[in-house]
C-alpha positions as CSV (number, residue, x, y, z in Angstrom):
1,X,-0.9,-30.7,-17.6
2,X,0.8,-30.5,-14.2
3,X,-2.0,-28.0,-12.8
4,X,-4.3,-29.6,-13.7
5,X,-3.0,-32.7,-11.7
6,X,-2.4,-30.6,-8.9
7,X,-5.9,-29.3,-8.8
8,X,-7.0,-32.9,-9.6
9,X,-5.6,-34.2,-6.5
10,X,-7.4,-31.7,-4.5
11,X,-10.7,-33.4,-3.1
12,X,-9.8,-32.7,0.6
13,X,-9.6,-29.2,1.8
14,X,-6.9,-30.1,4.0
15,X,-4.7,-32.4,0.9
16,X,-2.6,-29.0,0.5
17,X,-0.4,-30.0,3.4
18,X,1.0,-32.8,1.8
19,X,2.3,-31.0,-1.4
20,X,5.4,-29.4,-2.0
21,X,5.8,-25.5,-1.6
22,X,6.1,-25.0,-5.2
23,X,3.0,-27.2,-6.2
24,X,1.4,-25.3,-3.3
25,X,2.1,-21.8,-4.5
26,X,1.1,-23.3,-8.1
27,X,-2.3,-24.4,-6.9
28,X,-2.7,-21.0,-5.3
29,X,-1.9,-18.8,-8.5
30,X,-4.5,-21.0,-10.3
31,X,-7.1,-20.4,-8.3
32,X,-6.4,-16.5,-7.7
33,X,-6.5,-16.6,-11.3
34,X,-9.7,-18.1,-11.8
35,X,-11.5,-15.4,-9.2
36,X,-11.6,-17.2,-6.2
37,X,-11.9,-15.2,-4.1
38,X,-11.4,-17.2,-0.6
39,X,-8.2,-18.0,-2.8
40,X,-7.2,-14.6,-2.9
41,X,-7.9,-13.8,1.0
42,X,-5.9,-17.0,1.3
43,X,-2.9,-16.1,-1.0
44,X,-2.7,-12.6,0.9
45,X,-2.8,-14.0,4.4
46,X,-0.1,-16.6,3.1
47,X,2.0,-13.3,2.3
48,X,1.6,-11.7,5.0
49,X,2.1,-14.5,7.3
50,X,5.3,-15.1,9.6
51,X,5.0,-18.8,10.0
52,X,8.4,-20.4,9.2
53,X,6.4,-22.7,7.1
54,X,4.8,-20.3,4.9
55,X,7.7,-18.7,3.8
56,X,9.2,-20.8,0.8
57,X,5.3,-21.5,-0.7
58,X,5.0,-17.2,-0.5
59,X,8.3,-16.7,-2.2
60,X,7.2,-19.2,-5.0
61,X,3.6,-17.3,-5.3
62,X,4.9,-14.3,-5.2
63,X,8.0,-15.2,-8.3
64,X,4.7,-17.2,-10.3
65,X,2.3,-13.9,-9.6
66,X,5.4,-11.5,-10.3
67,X,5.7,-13.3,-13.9
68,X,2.7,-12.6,-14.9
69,X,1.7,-8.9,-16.5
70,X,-0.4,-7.1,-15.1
71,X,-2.9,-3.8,-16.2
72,X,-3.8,-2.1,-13.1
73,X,-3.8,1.2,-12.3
74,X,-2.2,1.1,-8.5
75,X,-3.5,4.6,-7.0
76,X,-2.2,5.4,-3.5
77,X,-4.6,7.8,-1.3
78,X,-3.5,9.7,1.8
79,X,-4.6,12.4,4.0
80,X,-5.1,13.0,7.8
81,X,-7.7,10.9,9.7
82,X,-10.9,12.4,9.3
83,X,-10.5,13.5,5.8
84,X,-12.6,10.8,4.5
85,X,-10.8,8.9,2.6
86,X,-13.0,5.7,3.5
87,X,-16.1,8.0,2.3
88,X,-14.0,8.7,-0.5
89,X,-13.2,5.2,-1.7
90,X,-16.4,3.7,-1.0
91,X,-18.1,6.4,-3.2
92,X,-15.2,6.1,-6.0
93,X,-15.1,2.6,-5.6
94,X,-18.7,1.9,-6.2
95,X,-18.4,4.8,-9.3
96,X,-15.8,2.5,-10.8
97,X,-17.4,-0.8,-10.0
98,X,-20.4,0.8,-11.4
99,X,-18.7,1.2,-14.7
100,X,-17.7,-2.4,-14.7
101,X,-14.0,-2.3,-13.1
102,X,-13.2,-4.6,-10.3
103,X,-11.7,-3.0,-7.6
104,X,-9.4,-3.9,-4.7
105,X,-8.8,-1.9,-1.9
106,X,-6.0,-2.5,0.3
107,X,-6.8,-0.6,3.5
108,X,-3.5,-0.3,6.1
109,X,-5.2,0.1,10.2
110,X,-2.6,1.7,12.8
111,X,-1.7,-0.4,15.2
112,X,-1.4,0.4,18.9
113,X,1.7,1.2,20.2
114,X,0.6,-0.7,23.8
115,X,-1.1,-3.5,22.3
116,X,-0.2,-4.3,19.1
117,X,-3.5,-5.0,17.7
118,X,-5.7,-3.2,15.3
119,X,-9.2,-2.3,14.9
120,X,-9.1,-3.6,10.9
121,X,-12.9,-1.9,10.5
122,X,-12.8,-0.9,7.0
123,X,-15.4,-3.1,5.6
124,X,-17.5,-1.9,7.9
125,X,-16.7,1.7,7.2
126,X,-17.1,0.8,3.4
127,X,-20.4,-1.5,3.8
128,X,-21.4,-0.7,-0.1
129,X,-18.4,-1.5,-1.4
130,X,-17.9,-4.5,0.5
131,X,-20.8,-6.3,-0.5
132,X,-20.0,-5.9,-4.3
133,X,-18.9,-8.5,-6.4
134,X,-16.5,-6.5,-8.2
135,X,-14.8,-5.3,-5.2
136,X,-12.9,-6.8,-2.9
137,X,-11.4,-5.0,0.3
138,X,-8.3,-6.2,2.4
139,X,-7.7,-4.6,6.0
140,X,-4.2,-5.5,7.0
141,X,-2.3,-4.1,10.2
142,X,0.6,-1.1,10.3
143,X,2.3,-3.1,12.7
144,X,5.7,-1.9,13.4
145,X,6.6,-0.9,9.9
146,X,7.5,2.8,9.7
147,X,5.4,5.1,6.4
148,X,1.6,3.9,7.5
149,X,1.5,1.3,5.4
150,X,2.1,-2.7,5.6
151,X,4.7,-4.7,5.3
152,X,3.8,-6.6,3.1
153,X,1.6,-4.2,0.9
154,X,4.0,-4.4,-2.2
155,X,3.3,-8.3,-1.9
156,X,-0.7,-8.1,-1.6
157,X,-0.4,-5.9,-4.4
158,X,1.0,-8.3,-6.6
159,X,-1.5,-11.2,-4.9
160,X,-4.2,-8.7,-6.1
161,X,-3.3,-7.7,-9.3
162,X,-2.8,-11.6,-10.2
163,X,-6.6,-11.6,-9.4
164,X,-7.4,-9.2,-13.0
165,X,-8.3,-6.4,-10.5
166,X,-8.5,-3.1,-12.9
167,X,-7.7,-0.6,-10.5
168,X,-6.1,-1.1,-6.7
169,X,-6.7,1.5,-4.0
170,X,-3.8,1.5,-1.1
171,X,-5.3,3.6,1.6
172,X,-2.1,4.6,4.0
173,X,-3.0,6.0,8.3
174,X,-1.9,8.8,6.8
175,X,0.9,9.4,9.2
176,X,4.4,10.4,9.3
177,X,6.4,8.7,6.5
178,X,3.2,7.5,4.8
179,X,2.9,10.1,2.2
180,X,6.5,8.8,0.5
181,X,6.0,4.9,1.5
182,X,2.5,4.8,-0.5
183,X,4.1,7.3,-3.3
184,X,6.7,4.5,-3.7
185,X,4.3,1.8,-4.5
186,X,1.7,3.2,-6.5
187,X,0.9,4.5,-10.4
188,X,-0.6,7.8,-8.6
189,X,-0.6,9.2,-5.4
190,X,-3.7,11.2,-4.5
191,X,-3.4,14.0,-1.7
192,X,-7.4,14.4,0.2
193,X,-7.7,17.6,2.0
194,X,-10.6,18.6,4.2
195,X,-11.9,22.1,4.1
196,X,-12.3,24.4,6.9
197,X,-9.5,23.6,9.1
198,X,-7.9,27.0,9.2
199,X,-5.2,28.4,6.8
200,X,-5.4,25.1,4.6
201,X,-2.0,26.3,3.2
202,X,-0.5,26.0,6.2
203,X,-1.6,22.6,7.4
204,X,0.5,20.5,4.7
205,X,4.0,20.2,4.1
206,X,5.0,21.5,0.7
207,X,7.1,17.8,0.4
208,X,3.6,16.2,0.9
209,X,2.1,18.9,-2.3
210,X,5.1,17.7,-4.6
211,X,4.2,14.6,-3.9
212,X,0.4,14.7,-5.1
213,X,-0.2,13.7,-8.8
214,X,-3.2,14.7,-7.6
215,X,-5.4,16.6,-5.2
216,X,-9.1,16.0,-3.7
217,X,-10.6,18.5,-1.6
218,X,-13.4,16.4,0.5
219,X,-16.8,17.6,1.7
220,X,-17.6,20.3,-0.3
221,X,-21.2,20.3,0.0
222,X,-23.6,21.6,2.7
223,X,-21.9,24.1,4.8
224,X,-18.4,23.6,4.1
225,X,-18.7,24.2,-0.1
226,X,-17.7,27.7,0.2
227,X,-14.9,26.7,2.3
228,X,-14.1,23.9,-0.1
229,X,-14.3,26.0,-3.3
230,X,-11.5,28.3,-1.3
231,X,-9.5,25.7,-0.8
232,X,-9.5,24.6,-4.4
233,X,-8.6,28.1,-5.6
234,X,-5.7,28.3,-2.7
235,X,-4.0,24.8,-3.7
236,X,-4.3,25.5,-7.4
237,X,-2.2,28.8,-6.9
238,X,0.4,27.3,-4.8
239,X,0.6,24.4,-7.1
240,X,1.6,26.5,-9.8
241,X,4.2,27.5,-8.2
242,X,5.8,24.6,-7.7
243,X,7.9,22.5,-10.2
244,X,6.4,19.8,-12.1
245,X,6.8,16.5,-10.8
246,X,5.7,14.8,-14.5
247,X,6.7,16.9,-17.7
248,X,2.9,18.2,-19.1
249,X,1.3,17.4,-16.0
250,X,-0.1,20.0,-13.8
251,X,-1.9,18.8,-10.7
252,X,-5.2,19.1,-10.9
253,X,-7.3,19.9,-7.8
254,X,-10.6,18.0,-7.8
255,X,-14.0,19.1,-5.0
256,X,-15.5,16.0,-3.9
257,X,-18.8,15.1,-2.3
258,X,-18.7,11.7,-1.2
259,X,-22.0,12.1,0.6
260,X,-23.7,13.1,-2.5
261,X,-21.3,11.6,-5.3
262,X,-20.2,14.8,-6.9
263,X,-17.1,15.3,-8.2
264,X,-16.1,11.5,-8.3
265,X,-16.5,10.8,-12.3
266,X,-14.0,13.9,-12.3
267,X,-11.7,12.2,-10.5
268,X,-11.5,9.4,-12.4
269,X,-11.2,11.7,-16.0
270,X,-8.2,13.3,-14.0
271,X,-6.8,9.1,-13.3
272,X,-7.4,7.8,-16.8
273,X,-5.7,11.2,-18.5
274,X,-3.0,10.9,-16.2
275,X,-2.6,7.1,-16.9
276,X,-2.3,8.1,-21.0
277,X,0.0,10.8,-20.4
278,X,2.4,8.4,-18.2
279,X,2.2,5.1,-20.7
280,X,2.7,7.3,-23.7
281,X,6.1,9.2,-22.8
282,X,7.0,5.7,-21.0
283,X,6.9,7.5,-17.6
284,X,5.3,4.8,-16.5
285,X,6.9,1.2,-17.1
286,X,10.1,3.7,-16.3
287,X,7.8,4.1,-12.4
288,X,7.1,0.6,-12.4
289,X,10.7,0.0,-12.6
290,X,12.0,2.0,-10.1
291,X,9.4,0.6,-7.5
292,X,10.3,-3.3,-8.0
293,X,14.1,-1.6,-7.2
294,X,12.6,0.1,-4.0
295,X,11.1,-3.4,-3.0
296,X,14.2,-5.3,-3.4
297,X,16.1,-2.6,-1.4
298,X,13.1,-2.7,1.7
299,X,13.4,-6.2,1.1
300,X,17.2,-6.4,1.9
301,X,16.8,-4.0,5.1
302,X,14.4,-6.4,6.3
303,X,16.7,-9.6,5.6
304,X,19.3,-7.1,7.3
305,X,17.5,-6.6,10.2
306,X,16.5,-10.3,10.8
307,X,19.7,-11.4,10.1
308,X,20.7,-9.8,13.7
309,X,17.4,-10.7,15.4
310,X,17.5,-14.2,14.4
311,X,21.3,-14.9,15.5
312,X,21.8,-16.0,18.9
313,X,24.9,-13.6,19.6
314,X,23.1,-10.7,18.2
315,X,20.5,-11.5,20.7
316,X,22.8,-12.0,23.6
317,X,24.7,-8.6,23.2
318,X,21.4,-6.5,22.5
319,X,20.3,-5.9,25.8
320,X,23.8,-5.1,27.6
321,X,24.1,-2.1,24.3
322,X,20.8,-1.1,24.7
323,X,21.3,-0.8,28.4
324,X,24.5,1.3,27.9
325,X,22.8,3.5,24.8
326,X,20.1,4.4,27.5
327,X,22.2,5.1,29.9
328,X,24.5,7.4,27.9
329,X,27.9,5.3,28.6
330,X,28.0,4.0,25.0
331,X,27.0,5.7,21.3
332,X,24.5,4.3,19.5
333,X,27.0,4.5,16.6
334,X,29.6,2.8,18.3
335,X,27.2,0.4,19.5
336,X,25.6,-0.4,16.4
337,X,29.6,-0.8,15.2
338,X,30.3,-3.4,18.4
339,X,27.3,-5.1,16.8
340,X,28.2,-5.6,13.7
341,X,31.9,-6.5,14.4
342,X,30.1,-9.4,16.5
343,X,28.6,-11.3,13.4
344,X,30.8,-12.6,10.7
345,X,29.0,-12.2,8.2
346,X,28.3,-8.2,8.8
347,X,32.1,-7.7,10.0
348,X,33.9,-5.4,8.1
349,X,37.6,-6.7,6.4
């Protein structure tokens, strides 16, 4: 009865204002519920937003959205740029929409290290899938947060999943820490390789392989298939050697032609076995655990970090240790000790 008086009260697109952050956040999980859409865009933005104002209606969506189940399958993609993982996931995603599952892809842009700012291009780089009902794609900025992905991914996630999405893609830069960050937040991570690039044994870490639930060799048509069918047969053998990662799961490795859709109903076999492997030795609500504990321990480093950004004395000291870390006079560790002896609330007893 009370949502329905809070969406009764709302004739005026701007009437939001005036309500409380918990009716807000209510109003919000309704509508993200029902499918709409601009409601979902909204609820994301309102996640990933900085505003002081925005923060208590978030926390409230986020605990409403966070109480309800959901049933995705949360698939996390990497590779090197130029691998084709946007050719790969408007070609899968379209496969899966095709079948009648709504997908969501949440698509992380670096940022530049001058500037700041982003391209945020993916919709253009996946013009199918973005015009398709069933799908719905989110470009969101790297920004300053370390493992090419968002900060607030593990939040749109949630935003997303409240939405019935069936199956939600989080596409990482594909840089540095990315490969553990996405790995961290996702049912499966999914490894994409291009052909052709030399010793293809040589250009991956094996932490990366051990990783991969799963791995896609891209572009193996045209010129490159005998290249690609090589690489398959070279990352199945070192595979084999390694130690599972899943008791009764050996990685599979999957040749995909995005350009001519081979390969991708393969992939998704490979997903849904996987899947019924996981939920049936409860491998999976066991995963599912241990990344809501990785999100409330990112979440405390970040309330850490502000905690010194935000107080005036932490301010007032940072640039006179920075200075003297730069110049070699001070430790960081001693400075980051001087630091923390400054604020009560961090000082040791």
């Amino acid at each position: 009865m009370r949502g329905a008086c809070i969406i009764g009260a709302m004739t005026d697109v701007h009437s939001d204002l005036a309500l409380t952050p918990q009716d807000r956040a209510l109003l919000l999980v309704q509508q993200v519920r029902s499918g709409d859409r601009r409601a979902l865009a909204k609820a994301v933005t309102l996640i990933e937003s900085e505003r002081l104002a925005d923060q208590a209606p978030a926390a409230a969506f986020l605990e409403h959205a966070l109480a309800i189940p959901s049933a995705s399958i949360r698939l996390g993609l990497s590779g090197a740029p130029g691998v084709g993982k946007s050719t790969f996931i408007e070609a899968f995603g379209t496969f899966l929409t095709g079948l009648g599952k709504r997908v969501a892809v949440l698509a992380v842009d670096p940022s530049s290290q001058r500037s700041g700012g982003s391209i945020l291009g993916d919709k253009t780089r996946m013009p199918d899938l973005a015009r398709d009902p069933r799908a719905f794609i989110r470009p969101s900025p790297a920004g300053e947060t370390l493992g090419g992905v968002a900060r607030r991914t593990r939040e749109a996630l949630a935003a997303v999943e409240l939405a019935g999405f069936d199956v939600v893609l989080v596409e990482t830069v594909g840089v540095g820490q990315s490969e553990t960050a996405v790995a961290g937040m996702t049912d499966m991570f999914i490894l994409l390789m291009a052909p052709g690039g030399g010793d293809d044994l040589q250009g991956i870490k094996r932490g990366i392989m051990e990783l991969a639930d799963l791995l896609i060799v891209t572009k193996g048509d045209g010129d490159l298939l005998p290249a690609a069918n090589r690489a398959v047969a070279d990352f199945t053998s070192a595979l084999h050697l390694m130690r599972l990662k899943w008791p009764g799961w050996t990685v599979p490795v999957a040749r995909v032609s995005a350009q001519e859709r081979t390969g991708i109903a393969q992939v998704w076999a490979q997903v849904e076995s996987f899947a019924a492997l996981q939920q049936n030795s409860g491998a999976w609500a066991q995963n599912r655990a241990a990344q809501r504990l990785d999100w409330f321990w990112a979440e405390l480093r970040s309330r850490v970090m502000a905690a010194f950004t935000d107080n005036p004395a932490a301010r007032a000291m940072l640039p006179g240790l920075e200075a003297k870390v730069r110049s070699g006079t001070l430790s960081p560790s001693l400075a980051a000790e001087q630091l923390f002896a400054a604020i009560a609330p961090f000082s040791r007893p």
